[in-house]
C-alpha positions as CSV (number, residue, x, y, z in Angstrom):
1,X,19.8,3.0,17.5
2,X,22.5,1.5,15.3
3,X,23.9,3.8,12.4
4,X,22.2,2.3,9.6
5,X,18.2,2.2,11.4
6,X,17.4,5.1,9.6
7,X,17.8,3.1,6.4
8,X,16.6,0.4,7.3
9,X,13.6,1.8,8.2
10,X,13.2,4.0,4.8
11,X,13.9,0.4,3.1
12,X,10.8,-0.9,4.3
13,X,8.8,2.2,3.6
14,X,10.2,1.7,0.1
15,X,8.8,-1.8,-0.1
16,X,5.4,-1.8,1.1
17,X,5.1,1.6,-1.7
18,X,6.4,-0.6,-4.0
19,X,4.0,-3.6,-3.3
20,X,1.1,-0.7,-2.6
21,X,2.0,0.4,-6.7
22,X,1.8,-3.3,-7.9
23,X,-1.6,-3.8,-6.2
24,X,-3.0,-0.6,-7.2
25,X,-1.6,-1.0,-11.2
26,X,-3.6,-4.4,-11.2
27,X,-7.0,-2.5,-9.9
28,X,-6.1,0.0,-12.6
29,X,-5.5,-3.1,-15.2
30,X,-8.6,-4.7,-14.3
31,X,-11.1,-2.0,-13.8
32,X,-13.6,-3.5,-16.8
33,X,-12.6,-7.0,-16.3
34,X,-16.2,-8.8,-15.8
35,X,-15.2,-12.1,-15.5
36,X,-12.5,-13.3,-13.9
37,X,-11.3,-17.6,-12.8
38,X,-13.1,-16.7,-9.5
39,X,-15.9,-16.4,-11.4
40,X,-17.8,-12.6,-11.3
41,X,-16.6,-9.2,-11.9
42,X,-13.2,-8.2,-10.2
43,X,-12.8,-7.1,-7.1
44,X,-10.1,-4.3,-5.9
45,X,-7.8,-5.2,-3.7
46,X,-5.9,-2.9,-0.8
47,X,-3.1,-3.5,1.0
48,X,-3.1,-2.9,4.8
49,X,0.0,-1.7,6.6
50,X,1.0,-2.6,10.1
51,X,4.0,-0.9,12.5
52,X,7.2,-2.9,12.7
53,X,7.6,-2.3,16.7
54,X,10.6,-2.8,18.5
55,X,10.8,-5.7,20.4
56,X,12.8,-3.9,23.3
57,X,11.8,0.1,23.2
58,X,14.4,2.2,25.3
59,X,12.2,5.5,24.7
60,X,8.5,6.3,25.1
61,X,6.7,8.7,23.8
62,X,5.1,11.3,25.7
63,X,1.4,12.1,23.7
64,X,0.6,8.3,23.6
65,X,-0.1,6.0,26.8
66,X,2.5,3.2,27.7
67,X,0.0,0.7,27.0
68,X,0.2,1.8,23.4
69,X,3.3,3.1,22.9
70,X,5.9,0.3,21.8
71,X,8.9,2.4,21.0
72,X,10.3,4.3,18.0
73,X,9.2,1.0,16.1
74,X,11.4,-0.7,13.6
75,X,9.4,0.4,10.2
76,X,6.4,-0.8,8.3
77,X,5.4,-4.2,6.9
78,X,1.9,-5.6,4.8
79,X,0.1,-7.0,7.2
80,X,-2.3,-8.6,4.2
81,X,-3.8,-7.5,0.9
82,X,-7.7,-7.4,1.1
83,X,-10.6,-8.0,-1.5
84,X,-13.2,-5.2,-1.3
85,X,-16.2,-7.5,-1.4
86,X,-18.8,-4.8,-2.6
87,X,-20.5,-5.1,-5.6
88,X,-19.6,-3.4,-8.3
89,X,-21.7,-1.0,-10.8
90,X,-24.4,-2.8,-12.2
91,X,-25.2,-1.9,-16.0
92,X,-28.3,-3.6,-18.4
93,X,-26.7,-5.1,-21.2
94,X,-28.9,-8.5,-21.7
95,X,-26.3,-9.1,-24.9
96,X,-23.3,-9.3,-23.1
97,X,-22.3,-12.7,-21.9
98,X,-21.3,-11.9,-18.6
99,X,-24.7,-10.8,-18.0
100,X,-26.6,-12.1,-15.0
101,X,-29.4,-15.1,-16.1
102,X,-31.6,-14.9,-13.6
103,X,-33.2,-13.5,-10.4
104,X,-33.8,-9.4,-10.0
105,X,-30.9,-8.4,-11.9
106,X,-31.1,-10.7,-14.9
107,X,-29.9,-8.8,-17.7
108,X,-27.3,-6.7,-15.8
109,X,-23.6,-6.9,-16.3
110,X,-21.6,-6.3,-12.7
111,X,-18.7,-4.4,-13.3
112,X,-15.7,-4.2,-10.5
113,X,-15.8,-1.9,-7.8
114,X,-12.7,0.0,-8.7
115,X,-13.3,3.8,-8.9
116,X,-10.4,4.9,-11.7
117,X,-9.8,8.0,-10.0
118,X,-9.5,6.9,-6.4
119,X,-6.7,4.5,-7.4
120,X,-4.9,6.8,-9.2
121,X,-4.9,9.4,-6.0
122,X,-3.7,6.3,-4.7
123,X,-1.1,5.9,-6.7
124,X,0.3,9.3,-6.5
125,X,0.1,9.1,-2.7
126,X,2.0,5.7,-3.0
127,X,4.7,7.4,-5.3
128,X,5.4,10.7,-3.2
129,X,5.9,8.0,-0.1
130,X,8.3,6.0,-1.9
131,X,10.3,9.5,-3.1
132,X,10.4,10.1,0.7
133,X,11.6,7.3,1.9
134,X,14.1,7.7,-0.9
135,X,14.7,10.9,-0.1
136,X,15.5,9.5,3.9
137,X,18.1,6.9,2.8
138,X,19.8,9.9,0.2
139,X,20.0,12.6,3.3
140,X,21.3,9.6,5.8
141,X,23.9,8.6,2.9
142,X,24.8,12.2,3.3
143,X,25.1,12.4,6.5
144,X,27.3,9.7,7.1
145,X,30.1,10.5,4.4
146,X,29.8,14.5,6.5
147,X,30.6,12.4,9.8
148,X,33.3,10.8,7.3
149,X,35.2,14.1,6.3
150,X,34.6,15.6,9.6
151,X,36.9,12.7,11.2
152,X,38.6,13.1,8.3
153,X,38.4,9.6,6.7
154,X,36.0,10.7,3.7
């Protein structure tokens, strides 16, 4: 492990929180948006995180098989952002335009499938992570100028 991993590692953290944020400020923005260029009601999106793994692990881990087990790993990355395709809360309102015109739900407006308070305990779960990983690239900052003075360079 090289002296800066550490960071580099908390840098991606930091990213993917940040993109994580961006995606779940835009459900927040558009939680009453009922027609969209798509065409229908907007959907939420979630953003799914993957392992970076190492490409050439020199320690395993003993609580998970080697089959599994691909090292210490190199950080995190998006692996996509996903439309939740389920349809959204479904009020009569046979004056709105966006209501449906026909079939069993004629008269009923679809609103997106974003549930306000889920995405703001998102959001605050997204926030504390990036303060973390923050908080991981501070300490390793500190670390390193200690290792400085110590050798008596800092």
């Amino acid at each position: 492990m090289g002296m800066f991993t550490s960071i580099n590692i908390a840098a991606t953290g930091m990213s993917v929180e940040r993109l994580r944020t961006d995606v779940i400020s835009n459900n927040i923005a558009n939680a009453t948006t009922t027609r969209t260029p798509e065409g229908g009601a907007f959907k939420k999106s979630s953003v799914i995180l993957e392992p970076v793994a190492s490409a050439h692990p020199t320690w395993r881990s003993p609580f998970v098989s080697a089959e599994q087990d691909n090292g210490p790993g190199k950080g995190v990355r998006v692996r996509e952002i996903v439309k939740d395709t389920t349809q959204g809360k479904l009020v009569y309102d046979p004056s709105n335009p966006d209501a449906i015109q026909s079939g069993p739900n004629k008269g009923y407006v679809e609103y997106p499938n974003v549930n306000i308070v889920n995405e703001m305990v998102d959001l605050i779960s997204a926030s504390r992570a990036y303060e973390a990983n923050s908080t991981v690239v501070q300490g390793a900052k500190e670390m390193f100028n200690s290792a400085l003075s110590i050798n008596g360079q800092g």
